[in-house]
Each structure stands twice: as C-alpha cells, then as structure tokens.
BANU-18050 format. One record per residue (C-alpha): x, y, z; residue in three letters. Coordinates in steps of 0.02 Angstrom, whole numbers, m for minus. Layout:
+--------+--------+--------+-------+
!     c1 !     c2 !     c3 ! mardo !
+--------+--------+--------+-------+
!      X !      Y !      Z !   ALA !
...
+--------+--------+--------+-------+
END
This chain:
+--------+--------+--------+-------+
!     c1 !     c2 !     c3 ! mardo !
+--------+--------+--------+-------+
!  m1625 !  m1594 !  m1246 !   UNK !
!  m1521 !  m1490 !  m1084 !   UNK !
!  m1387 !  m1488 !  m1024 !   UNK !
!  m1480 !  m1400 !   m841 !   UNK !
!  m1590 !  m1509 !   m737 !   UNK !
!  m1681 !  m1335 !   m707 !   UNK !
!  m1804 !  m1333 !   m857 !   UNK !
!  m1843 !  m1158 !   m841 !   UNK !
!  m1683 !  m1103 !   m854 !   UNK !
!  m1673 !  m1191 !  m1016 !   UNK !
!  m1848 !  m1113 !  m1086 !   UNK !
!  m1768 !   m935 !  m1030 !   UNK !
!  m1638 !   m968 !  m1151 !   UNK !
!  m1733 !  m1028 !  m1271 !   UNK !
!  m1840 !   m871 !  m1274 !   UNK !
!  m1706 !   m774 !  m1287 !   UNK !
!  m1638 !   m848 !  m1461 !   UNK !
!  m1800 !   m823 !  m1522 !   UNK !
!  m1816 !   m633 !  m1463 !   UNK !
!  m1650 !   m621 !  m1566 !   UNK !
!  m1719 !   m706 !  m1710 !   UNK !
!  m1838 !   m582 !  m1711 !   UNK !
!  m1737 !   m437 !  m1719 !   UNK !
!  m1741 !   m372 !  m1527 !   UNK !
!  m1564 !   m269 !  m1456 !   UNK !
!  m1508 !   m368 !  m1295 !   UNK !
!  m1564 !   m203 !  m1192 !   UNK !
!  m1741 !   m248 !  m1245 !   UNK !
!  m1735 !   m420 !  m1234 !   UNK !
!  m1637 !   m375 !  m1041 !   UNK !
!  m1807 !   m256 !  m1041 !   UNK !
!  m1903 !   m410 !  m1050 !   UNK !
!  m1833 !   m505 !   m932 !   UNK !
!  m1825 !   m383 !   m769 !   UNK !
!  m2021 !   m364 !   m823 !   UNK !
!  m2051 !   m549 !   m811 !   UNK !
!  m1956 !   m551 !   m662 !   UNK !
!  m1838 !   m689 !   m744 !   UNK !
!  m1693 !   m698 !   m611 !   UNK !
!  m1508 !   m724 !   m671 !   UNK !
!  m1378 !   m859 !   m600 !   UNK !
!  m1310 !   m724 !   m500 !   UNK !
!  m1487 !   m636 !   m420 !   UNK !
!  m1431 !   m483 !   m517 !   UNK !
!  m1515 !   m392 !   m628 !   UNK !
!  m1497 !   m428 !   m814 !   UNK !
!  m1415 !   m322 !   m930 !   UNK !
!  m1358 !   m309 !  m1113 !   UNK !
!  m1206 !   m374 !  m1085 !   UNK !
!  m1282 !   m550 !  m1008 !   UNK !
!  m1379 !   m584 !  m1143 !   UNK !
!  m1222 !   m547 !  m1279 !   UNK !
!  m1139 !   m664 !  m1143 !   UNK !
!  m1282 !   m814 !  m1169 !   UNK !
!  m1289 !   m781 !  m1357 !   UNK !
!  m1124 !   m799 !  m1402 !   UNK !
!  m1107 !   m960 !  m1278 !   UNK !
!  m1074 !  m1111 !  m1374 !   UNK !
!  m1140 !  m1209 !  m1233 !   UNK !
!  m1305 !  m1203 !  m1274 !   UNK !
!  m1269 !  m1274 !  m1443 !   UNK !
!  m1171 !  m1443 !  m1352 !   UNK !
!  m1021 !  m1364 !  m1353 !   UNK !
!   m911 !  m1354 !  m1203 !   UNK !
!   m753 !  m1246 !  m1237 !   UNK !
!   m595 !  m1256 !  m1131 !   UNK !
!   m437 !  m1118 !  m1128 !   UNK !
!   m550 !   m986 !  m1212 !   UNK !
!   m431 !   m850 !  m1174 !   UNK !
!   m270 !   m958 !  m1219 !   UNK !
!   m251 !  m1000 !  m1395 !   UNK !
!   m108 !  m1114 !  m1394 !   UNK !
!   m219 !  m1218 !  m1262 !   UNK !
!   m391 !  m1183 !  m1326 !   UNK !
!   m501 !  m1361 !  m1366 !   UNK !
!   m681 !  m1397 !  m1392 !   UNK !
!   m773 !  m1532 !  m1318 !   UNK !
!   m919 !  m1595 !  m1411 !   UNK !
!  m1093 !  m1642 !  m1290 !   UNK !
!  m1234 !  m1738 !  m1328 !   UNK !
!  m1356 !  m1639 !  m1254 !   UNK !
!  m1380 !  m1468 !  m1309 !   UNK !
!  m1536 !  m1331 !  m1268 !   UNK !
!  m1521 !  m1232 !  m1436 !   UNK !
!  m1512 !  m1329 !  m1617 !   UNK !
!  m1339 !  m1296 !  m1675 !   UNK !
!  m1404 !  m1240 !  m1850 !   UNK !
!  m1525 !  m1121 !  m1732 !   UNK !
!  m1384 !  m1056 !  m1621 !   UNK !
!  m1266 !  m1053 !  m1781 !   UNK !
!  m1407 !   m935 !  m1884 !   UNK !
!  m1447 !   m816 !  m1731 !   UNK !
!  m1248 !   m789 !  m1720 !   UNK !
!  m1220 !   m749 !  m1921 !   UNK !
!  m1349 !   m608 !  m1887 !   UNK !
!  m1294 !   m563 !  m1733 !   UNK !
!  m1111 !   m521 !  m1806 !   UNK !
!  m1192 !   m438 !  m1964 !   UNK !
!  m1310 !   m326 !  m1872 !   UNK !
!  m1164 !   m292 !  m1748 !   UNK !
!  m1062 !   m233 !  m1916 !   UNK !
!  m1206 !   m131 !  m1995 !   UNK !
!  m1215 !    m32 !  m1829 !   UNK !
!  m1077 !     78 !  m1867 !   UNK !
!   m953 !    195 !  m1774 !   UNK !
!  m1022 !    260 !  m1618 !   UNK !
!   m999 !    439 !  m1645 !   UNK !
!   m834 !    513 !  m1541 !   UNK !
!   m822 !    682 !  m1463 !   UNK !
!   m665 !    786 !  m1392 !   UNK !
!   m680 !    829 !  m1217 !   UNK !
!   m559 !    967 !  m1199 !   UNK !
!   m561 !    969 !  m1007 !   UNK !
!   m588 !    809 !   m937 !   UNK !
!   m400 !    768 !   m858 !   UNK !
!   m412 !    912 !   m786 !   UNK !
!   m568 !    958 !   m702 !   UNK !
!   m587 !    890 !   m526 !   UNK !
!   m739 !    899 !   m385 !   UNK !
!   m732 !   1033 !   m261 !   UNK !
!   m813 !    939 !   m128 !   UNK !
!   m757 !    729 !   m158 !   UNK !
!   m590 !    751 !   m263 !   UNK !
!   m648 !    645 !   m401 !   UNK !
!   m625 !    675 !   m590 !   UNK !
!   m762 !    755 !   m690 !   UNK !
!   m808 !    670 !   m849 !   UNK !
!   m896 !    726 !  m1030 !   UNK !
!  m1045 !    678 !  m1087 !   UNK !
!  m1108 !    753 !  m1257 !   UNK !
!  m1267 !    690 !  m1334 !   UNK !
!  m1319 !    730 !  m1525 !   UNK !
!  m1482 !    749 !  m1491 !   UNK !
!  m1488 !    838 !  m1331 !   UNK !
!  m1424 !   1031 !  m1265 !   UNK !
!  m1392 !    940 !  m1104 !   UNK !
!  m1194 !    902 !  m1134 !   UNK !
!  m1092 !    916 !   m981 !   UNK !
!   m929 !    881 !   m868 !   UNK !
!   m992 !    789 !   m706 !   UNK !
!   m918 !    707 !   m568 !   UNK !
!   m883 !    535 !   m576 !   UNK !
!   m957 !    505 !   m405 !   UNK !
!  m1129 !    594 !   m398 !   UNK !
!  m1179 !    491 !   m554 !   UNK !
!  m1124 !    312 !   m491 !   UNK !
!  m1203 !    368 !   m306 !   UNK !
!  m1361 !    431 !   m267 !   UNK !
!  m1324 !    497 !    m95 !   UNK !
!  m1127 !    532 !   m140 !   UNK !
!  m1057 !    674 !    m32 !   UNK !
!  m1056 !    801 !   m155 !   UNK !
!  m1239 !    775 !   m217 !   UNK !
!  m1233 !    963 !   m195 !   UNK !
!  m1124 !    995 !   m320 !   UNK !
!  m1170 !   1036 !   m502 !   UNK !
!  m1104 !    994 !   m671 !   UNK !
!  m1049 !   1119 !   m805 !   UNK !
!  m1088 !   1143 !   m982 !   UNK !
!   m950 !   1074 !  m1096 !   UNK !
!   m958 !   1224 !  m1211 !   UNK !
!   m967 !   1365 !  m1102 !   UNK !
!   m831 !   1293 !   m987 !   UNK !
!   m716 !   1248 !  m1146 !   UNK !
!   m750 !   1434 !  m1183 !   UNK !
!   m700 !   1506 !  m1011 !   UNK !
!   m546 !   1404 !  m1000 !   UNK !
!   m472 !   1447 !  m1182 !   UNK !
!   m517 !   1639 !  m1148 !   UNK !
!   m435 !   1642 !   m982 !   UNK !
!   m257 !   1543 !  m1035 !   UNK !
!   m264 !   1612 !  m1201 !   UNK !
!   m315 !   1788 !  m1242 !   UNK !
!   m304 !   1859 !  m1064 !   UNK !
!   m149 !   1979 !  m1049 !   UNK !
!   m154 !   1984 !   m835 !   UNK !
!   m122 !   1806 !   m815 !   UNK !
!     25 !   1787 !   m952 !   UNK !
!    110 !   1926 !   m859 !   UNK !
!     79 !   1857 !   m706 !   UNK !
!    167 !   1685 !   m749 !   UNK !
!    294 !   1741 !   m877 !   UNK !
!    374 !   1847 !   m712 !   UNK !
!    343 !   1735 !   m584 !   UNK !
!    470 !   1693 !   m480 !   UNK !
!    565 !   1518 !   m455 !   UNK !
!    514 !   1457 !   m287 !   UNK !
!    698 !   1429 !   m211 !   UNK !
!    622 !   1392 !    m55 !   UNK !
!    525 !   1210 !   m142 !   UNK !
!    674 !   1175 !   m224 !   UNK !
!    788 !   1186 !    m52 !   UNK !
!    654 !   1072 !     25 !   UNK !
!    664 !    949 !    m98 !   UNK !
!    832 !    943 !   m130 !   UNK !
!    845 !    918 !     40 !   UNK !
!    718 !    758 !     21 !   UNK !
!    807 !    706 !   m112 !   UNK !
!    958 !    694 !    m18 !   UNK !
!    874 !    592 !    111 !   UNK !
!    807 !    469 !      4 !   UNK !
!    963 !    450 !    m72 !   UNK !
!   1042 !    396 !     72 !   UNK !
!    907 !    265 !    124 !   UNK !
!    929 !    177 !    m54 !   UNK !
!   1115 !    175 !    m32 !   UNK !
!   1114 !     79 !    157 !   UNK !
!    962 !    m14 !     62 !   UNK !
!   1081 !    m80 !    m64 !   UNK !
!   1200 !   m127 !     69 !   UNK !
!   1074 !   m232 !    165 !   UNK !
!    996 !   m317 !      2 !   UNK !
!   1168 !   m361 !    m38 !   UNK !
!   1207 !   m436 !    131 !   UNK !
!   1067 !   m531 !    131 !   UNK !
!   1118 !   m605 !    m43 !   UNK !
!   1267 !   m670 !     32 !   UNK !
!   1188 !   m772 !    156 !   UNK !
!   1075 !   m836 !     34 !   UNK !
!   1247 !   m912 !    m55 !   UNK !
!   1284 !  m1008 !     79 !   UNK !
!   1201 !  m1188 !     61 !   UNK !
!   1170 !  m1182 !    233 !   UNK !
!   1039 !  m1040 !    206 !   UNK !
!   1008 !  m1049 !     42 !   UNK !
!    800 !  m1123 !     98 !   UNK !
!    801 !  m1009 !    236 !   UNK !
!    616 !   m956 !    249 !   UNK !
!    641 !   m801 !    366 !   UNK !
!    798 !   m768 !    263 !   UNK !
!    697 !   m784 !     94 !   UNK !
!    571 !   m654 !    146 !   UNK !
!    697 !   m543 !    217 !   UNK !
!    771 !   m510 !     57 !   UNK !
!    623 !   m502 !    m56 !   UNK !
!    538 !   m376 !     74 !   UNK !
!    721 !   m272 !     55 !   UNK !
!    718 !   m292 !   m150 !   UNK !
!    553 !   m208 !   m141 !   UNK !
!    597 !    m78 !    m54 !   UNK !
!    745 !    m34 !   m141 !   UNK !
!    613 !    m35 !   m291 !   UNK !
!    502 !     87 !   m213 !   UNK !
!    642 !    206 !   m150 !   UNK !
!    720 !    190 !   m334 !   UNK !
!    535 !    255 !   m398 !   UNK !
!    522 !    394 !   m253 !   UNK !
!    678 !    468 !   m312 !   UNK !
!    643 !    487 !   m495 !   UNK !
!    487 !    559 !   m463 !   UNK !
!    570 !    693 !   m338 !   UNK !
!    696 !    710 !   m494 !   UNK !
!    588 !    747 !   m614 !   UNK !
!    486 !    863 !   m485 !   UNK !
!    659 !    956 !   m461 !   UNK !
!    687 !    987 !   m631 !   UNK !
!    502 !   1068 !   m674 !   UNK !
!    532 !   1179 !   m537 !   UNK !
!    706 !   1229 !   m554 !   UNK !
!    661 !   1234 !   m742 !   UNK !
!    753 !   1411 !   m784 !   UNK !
!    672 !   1422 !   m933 !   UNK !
!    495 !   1388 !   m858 !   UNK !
!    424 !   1552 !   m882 !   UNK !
!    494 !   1559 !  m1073 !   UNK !
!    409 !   1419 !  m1103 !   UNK !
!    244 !   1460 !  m1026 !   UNK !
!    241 !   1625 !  m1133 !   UNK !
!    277 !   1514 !  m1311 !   UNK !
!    133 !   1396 !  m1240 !   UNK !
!     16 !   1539 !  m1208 !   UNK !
!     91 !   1622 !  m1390 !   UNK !
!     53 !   1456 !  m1471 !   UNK !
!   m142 !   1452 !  m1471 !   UNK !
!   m249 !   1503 !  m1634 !   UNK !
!   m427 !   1504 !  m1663 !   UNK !
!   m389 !   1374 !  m1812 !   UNK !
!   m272 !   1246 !  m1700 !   UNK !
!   m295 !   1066 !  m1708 !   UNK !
!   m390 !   1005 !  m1555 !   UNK !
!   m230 !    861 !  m1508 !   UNK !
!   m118 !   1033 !  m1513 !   UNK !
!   m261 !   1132 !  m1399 !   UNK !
!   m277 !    992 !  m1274 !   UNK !
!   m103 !    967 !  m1246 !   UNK !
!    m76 !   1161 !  m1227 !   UNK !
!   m207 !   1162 !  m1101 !   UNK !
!   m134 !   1026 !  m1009 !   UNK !
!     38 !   1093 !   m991 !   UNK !
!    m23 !   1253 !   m930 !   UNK !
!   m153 !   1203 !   m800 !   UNK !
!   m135 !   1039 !   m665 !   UNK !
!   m315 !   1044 !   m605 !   UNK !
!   m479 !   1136 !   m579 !   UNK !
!   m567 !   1127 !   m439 !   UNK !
!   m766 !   1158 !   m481 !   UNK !
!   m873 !   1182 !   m282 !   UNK !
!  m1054 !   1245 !   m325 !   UNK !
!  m1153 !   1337 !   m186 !   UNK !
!  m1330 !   1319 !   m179 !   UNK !
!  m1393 !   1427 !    m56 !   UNK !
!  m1564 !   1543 !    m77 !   UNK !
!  m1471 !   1684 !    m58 !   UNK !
!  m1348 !   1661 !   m225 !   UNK !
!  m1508 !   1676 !   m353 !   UNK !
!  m1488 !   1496 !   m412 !   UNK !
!  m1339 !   1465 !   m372 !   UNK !
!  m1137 !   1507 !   m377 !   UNK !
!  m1010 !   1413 !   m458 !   UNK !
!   m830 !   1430 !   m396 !   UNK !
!   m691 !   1394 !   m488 !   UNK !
!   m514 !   1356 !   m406 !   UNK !
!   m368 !   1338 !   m566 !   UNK !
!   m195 !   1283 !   m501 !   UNK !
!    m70 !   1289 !   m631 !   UNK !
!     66 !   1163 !   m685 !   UNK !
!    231 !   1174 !   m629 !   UNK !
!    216 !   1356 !   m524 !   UNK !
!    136 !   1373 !   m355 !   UNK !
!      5 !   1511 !   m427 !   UNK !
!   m174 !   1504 !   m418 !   UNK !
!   m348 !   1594 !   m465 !   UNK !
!   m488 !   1583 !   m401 !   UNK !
!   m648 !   1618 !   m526 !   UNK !
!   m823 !   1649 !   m461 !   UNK !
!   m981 !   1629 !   m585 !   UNK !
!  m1174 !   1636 !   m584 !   UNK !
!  m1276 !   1474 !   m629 !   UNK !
!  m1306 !   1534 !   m804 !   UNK !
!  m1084 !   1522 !   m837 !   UNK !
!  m1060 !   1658 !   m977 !   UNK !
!   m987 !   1784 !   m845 !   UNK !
!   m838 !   1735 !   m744 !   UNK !
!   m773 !   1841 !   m605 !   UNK !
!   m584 !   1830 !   m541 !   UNK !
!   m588 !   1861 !   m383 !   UNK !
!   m394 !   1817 !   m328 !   UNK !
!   m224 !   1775 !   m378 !   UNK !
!   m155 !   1655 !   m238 !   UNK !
!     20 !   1611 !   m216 !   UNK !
!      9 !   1439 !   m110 !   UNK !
!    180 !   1441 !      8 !   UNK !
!    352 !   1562 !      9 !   UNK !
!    463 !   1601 !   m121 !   UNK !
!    611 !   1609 !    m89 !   UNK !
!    711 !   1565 !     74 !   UNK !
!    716 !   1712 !    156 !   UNK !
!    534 !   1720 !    128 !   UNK !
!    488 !   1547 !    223 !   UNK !
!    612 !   1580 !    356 !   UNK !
!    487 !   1750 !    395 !   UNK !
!    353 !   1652 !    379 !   UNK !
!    426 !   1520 !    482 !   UNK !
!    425 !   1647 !    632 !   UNK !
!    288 !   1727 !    603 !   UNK !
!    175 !   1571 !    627 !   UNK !
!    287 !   1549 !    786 !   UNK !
!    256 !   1714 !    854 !   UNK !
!     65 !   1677 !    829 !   UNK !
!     36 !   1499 !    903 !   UNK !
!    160 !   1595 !   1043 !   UNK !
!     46 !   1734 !   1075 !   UNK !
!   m126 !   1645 !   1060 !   UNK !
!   m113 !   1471 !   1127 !   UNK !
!     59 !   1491 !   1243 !   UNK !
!    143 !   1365 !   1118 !   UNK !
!    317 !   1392 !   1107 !   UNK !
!    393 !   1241 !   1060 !   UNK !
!    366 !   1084 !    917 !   UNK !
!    312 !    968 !   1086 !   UNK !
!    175 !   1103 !   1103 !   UNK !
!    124 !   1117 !    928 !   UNK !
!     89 !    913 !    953 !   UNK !
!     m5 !    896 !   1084 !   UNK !
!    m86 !   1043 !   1074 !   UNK !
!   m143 !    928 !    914 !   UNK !
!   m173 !    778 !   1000 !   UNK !
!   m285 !    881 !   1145 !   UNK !
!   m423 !    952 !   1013 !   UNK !
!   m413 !    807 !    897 !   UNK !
!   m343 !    914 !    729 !   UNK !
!   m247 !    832 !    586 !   UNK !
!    m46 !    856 !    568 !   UNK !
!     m1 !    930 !    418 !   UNK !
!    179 !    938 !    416 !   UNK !
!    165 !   1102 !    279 !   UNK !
!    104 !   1189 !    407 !   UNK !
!    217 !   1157 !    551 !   UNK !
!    327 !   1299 !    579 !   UNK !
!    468 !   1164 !    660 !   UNK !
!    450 !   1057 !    514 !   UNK !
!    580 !   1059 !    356 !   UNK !
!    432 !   1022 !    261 !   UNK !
!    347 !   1210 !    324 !   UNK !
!    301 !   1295 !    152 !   UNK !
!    237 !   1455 !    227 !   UNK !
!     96 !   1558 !    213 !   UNK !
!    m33 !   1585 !     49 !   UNK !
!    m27 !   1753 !    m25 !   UNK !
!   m171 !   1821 !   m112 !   UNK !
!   m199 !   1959 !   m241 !   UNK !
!   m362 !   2017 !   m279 !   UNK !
!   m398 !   2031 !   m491 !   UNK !
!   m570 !   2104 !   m487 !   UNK !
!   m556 !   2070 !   m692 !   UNK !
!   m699 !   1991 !   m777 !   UNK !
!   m719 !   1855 !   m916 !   UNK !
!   m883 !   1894 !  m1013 !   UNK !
!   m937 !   1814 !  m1184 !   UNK !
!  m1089 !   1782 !  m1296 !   UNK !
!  m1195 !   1611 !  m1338 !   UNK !
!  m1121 !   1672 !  m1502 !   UNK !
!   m955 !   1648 !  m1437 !   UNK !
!   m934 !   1476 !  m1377 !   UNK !
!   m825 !   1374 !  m1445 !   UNK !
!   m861 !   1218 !  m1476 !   UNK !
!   m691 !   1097 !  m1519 !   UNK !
!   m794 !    947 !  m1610 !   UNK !
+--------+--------+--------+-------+
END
C-alpha cells in the first residue's frame, strides 16, 4: 500500500528502512542516495538530517499527525494506506533510539578565544574547531568556510594552541602592557561627547512621551477611537519611544565603563588574578573583560617567506590598542605599536580639532564644514562624522607608540586549556 501516487518515491523510502535495518548512519545511507542520483522533494541534496526526518515520520506507517509542536492540540489520525508495515517502521525506530543512546557524548572542547577573535578583512567572527585525531585544530572565519570565493579567501586561520598561548602571555605575564593600562588616562573628551548625546536623546524621549500621550487622547474619543491613520500614528510613536528608551541605556551603561574611576584598579586585580592552575570559566571571563576584539589580517605576499600574520588587540573599556606582527609558523610575536585611537582629554581634541582644520585649510583650500562636504560629495569619499573637525562627534587624531618588545615561547610551552 501508499499513500504517493509516485511509486518510486515510495520504493526510495522503502530502501531506506531497510538500509537502517541493516545498521547504516543516515550520512551513509544520504551517501547512497546522491550516488544513485535519488532526488529529494525539494531538488536538494540529501543529507543526514532528511533521512532522521523520513525515519522518524509516522506517515509512512499510516499515521498522519496534526499540532506536532503543540501538545495541548496534538491528535493522530489513523490512514488506511501506509508504505512501511507499522511493526517494520515501529522496529527500525526502537533501534534507532537505542543506537542514538549508545552513541555517547560528543566530546566538548573550550575555545578560549572565540568571542573575541574577529576577521581582518570581512568583520566576521572566527570560530574553533579541535579534532581528537588531527594536529589541524584552529580558529577560522566564519565566512571563508561557508564561501568558497568569500572576500577574505586570503586570509588564514590560526592554531588554537599557539594563539591561546600568545594571548594569555601578552594580558597576563607581560609587565609593559599592565603599566600601560593601570595609568592610562580617563578619556574626558568621550565622556563630554557622550554626555552630550545623552542629553540629546534625552530630550527626544521626553517630547516623544508628549506626542504618544497626545495621541492616546484622541484615541479616547469614540469618534477616533477606529481611526486607521490615528492607530498607526501611535503604534509607530510607542516604538519609538521603545527604541530611544533602549539607546539611552546603552549610552548609560557606555558612560559608566568609561567614567569608571576605578577602571584602571580593576584592570590591574584582573591582570593580578590569573594563575597557571585557574579554572578555564575564571580564564575566559578574565580574558573577556580585558580585551573587546582581535582583529587577525594575514598577508600573503612572496616577499613575507610564507606569510605574515597581523594582529590588531583593542581592549575593553579604554581607547588603547596594539598592534602584534608574527611569521606563519606563530611562536614569535612582535609588538610593533601601542595606539591610542582619538584625544584624551578636552583640551587635547580641541588641538586636534584645529589641527585637522589647519590641514584640510592648507592642502585642499577648505575652510569651512560646507567645504569639508562637498569636497566629499566631489571625489565620492564616505562621511565619517569622527573625523570631521566641525562635528561634536570629532574624536581626534590616533597616537601611536612604538613597543619593539617581543613575545617568544616554545612547542613546550603552549598551553593548552582542555
């Protein structure tokens, strides 16, 4: 009996209960079917999780079910046509769910790194991958796996191990970089901006509130009350007051990490915290409070004997950055810089401020935000309102320091956190 009018649909099926009588994963039995050139309802390719899907489908056995993912609703319908025998589909199920429970827990690894490691050349995340049986364990970005002609194609990805290694060396048990932080200063010239911001908002949720509750009023009178135009009015306005509520606790909370006067205190107990010995949820959550992101850009030119890695680190909460340089092999890492990403203080960004005047003055004639636009507009280049000397949102110029200090370490040395 079937319940398709397509008969070969039905022997597919058919062969693949028997497969899994036999024993056979659904990968293999997926194996067998792109080889026979079986095609699926969809003209997709078949894969393990299609044939769990046909397995486990009652259908086959007469059954139609209704409400499968609501409980309080779910029924079954009994058919009187059915491709599998019930006791058949019933048997191939009892050793599917046995064999499924004999399998095991799939091993888990720690992936120190992977929240915070980013692609140089796409912006995606880089992921772990550790395999027992292999040396080849490694953070790579997301999108040169799931593309084959991604833009960064280029780019490389790193060994889990030896990057673990670098990272822990460099927050933990190098004395440059806790001096630097622990006596950085607290960038006045941010916090003045966003205060500033904050203020703004502020003031657009408080005439928002105003209007929402205007509209509300209207809505009270009967007259109105099935006002279309009215209606959308004041949903459109109760969203925004939503999304203006959100904007300023995030600014808030972006306030208070840098304004944090006990920032620097805190980083130096952070750094002070770490042991060889610590638990890995302790390590991981060190790491993340200390760095935001790493940037990872590889460079594959002839002349760079197989290659350069370079390694941008941007830590949390302080407008500080280094920037690491390492050969292909990744047990020596070179720190080339110590970059401080905008001003300081105010007095700092308001030198900045004409300084960048004085140059677009001198080299392009502009003197003037008008200028600054269509100058712009004429040669097609992006506005970035950070770098607009006119702007309140002008953060000033980078300052680097070169470090020309070196992180070197052994095969013998890596540390490995599973």
């Amino acid at each position: 009996m079937t319940v398709f009018s397509n008969e070969d649909e039905a022997e597919h099926v058919r062969k693949i209960f028997q497969w899994k009588l036999e024993g056979l994963g659904n990968y293999i039995i997926a194996k067998k079917l792109i080889e026979s050139k079986v095609p699926t309802r969809q003209n997709s390719n078949w894969r393990g999780v299609t044939v769990d899907g046909i397995i486990k489908n009652k259908i086959y056995k007469g059954i139609r079910e209704w409400n499968k993912d609501d409980l309080e609703n779910y029924f079954e319908v009994n058919l009187d046509k059915y491709i599998i025998d019930p006791e058949l589909w019933d048997k191939v199920n009892k050793v599917y769910k046995e064999n499924i429970k004999n399998v095991g827990k799939k091993q888990q690894f720690n992936y120190l790194l992977d929240d915070i490691l980013y692609c140089g050349k796409c912006g995606q995340k880089y992921f772990g991958k550790k395999r027992v049986q292999s040396t080849d364990s490694s953070y790579r970005c997301r999108g040169m796996v799931k593309f084959a002609n991604h833009v960064c194609r280029d780019n490389r990805g790193v060994n889990i191990e030896k990057m673990d290694t670098f990272v822990i060396k460099h927050l933990f048990e190098n004395k440059s970089l806790k001096e630097l932080l622990i006596n950085a200063p607290k960038n006045e010239g941010e916090l003045s901006v966003l205060r500033q911001n904050l203020a703004d908002l502020t003031k657009k949720k408080d005439a928002e509130i105003k209007n929402k509750n205007k509209l509300y009023k209207l809505l009270s009178n009967p007259d109105l009350e099935y006002d279309d135009q009215l209606i959308n009015d004041y949903t459109k306005s109760k969203n925004k007051l939503g999304k203006l509520t959100d904007e300023i606790n995030e600014l808030s909370q972006k306030i208070a990490e840098v304004g944090n006067l006990k920032r620097n205190d805190l980083t130096k107990t952070l750094i002070e915290s770490y042991t060889k010995d610590i638990d890995f949820g302790i390590l991981k959550k060190l790491v993340n409070s200390l760095i935001e992101r790493i940037e990872i850009d590889y460079d594959r030119k002839p002349s760079s004997h197989g290659g350069v890695f370079q390694f941008k680190i941007k830590y949390k909460n302080f407008e500080e950055s280094s920037l690491f340089m390492s050969k292909s092999t990744l047990y020596e890492y070179f720190w080339i810089g110590y970059n401080r990403t905008q001003s300081i203080t105010p007095e700092d960004l308001e030198e900045d401020r004409e300084m960048e005047k004085g140059i677009l003055s001198y080299k392009f004639k502009i003197n003037s935000e008008e200028d600054y636009l269509n100058y712009l507009k004429e040669n097609s280049l992006e506005l970035k309102d950070e770098e607009n000397p006119w702007s309140k949102n002008f953060i000033g110029n980078e300052i680097s320091t070169s470090m020309n200090e070196k992180i070197i370490f052994t095969k013998e040395e890596l540390i490995n956190v599973n």
